[in-house]
C-alpha positions as CSV (number, residue, x, y, z in Angstrom):
1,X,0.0,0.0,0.0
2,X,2.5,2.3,0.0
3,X,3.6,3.0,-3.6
4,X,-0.3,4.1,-4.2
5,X,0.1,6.5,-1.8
6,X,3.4,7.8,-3.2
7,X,1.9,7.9,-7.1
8,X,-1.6,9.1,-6.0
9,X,0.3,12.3,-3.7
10,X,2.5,13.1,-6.9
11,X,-0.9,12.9,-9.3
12,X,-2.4,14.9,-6.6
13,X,0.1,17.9,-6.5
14,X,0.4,17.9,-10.2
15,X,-3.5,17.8,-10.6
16,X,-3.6,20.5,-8.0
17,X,-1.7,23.1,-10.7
18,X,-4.3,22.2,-13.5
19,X,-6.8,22.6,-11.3
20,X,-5.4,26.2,-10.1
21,X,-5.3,27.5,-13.7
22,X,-8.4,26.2,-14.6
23,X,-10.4,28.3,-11.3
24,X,-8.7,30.8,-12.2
25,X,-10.2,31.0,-16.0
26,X,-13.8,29.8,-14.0
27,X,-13.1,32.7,-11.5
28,X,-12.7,35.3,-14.2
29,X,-15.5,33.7,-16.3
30,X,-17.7,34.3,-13.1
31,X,-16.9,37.3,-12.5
32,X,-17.3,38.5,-16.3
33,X,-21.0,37.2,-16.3
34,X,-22.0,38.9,-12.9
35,X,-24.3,35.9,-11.6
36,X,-22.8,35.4,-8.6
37,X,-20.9,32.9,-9.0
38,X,-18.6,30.3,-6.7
39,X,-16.8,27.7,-9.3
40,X,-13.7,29.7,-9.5
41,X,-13.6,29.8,-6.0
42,X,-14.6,26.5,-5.1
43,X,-12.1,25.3,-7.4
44,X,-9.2,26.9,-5.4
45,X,-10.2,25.4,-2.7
46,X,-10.4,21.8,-4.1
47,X,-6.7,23.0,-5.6
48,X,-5.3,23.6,-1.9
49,X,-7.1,20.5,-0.6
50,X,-5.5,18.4,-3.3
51,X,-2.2,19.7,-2.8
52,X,-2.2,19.1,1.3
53,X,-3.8,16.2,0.4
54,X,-0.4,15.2,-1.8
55,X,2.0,16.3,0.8
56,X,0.4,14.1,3.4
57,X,0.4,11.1,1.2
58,X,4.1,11.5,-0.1
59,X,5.1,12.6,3.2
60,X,3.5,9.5,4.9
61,X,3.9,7.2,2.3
62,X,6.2,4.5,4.0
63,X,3.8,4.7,7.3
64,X,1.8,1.4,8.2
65,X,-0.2,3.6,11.0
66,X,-3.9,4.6,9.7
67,X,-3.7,8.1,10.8
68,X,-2.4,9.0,7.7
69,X,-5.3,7.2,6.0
70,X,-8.0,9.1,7.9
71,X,-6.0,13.0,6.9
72,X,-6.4,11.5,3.8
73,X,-10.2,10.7,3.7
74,X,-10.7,13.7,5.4
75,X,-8.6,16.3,3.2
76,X,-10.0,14.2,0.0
77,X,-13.4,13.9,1.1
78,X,-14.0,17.7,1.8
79,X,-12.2,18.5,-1.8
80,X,-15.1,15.9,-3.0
81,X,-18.0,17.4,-1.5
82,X,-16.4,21.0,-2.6
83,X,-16.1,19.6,-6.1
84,X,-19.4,17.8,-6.7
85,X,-21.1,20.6,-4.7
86,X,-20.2,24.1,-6.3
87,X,-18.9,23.4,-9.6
88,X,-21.2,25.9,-10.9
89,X,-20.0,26.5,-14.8
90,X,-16.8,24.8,-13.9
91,X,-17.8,21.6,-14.6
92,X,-14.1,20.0,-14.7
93,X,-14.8,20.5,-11.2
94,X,-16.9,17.1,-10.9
95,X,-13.7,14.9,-13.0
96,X,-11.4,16.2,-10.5
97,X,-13.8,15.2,-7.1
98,X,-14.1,11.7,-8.6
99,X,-10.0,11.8,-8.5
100,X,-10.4,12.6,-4.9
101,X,-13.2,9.8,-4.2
102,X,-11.0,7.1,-5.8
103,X,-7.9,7.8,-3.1
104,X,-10.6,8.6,-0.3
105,X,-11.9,4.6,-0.9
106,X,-8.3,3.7,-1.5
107,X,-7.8,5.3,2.3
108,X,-10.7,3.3,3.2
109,X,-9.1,0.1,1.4
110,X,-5.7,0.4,3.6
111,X,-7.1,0.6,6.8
112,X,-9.5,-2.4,6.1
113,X,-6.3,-4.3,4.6
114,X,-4.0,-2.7,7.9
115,X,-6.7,-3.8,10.4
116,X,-6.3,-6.8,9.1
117,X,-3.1,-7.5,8.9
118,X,-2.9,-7.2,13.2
């Protein structure tokens, strides 16, 4: 279980740029059709969740504890609900919460596999 962690924390970081640019363009295109509203940011926020969300995995990659697995549901799992809740026009929004859904049940995966294993 710990090269997924290790791939899915580098996907995560480099996901988190596109991610970034792309807000930014939904931000703008928000703000240019004065409706009110909160794609752009809601996809910063997903952006910064991803990112900690990398760090954390990379950085606890070679753990066997599940602490690490439950900061990652819970960093992944509000970028989810952030993403399939407020996407707004930025509908690229939804392809990047089911990215975090698949490494929160992955999370869930290792500490079923961990509890296991004692």
């Amino acid at each position: 279980m710990k090269v997924w962690k290790l791939i899915s924390g580098i996907i995560s970081i480099v996901l988190s740029l596109i991610v970034t640019f792309q807000s930014c363009a939904a931000g703008l295109a928000d703000a240019l059709s004065d409706e009110g509203g909160t794609s752009g940011s809601a996809g910063l926020v997903v952006a910064i969740l991803m990112t900690a969300g990398g760090i954390v995995s990379i950085v606890t990659h070679k753990s066997n504890k599940n602490g690490s697995n439950i900061a990652l549901i819970i960093l992944f799992g509000l970028a989810a609900l952030m993403g399939f809740g407020m996407h707004g026009i930025f509908t690229d929004l939804i392809i990047w919460a089911c990215w975090c859904m698949v490494i929160v049940i992955c999370s869930i995966v290792s500490i079923i596999i961990n509890s296991k294993k004692v």
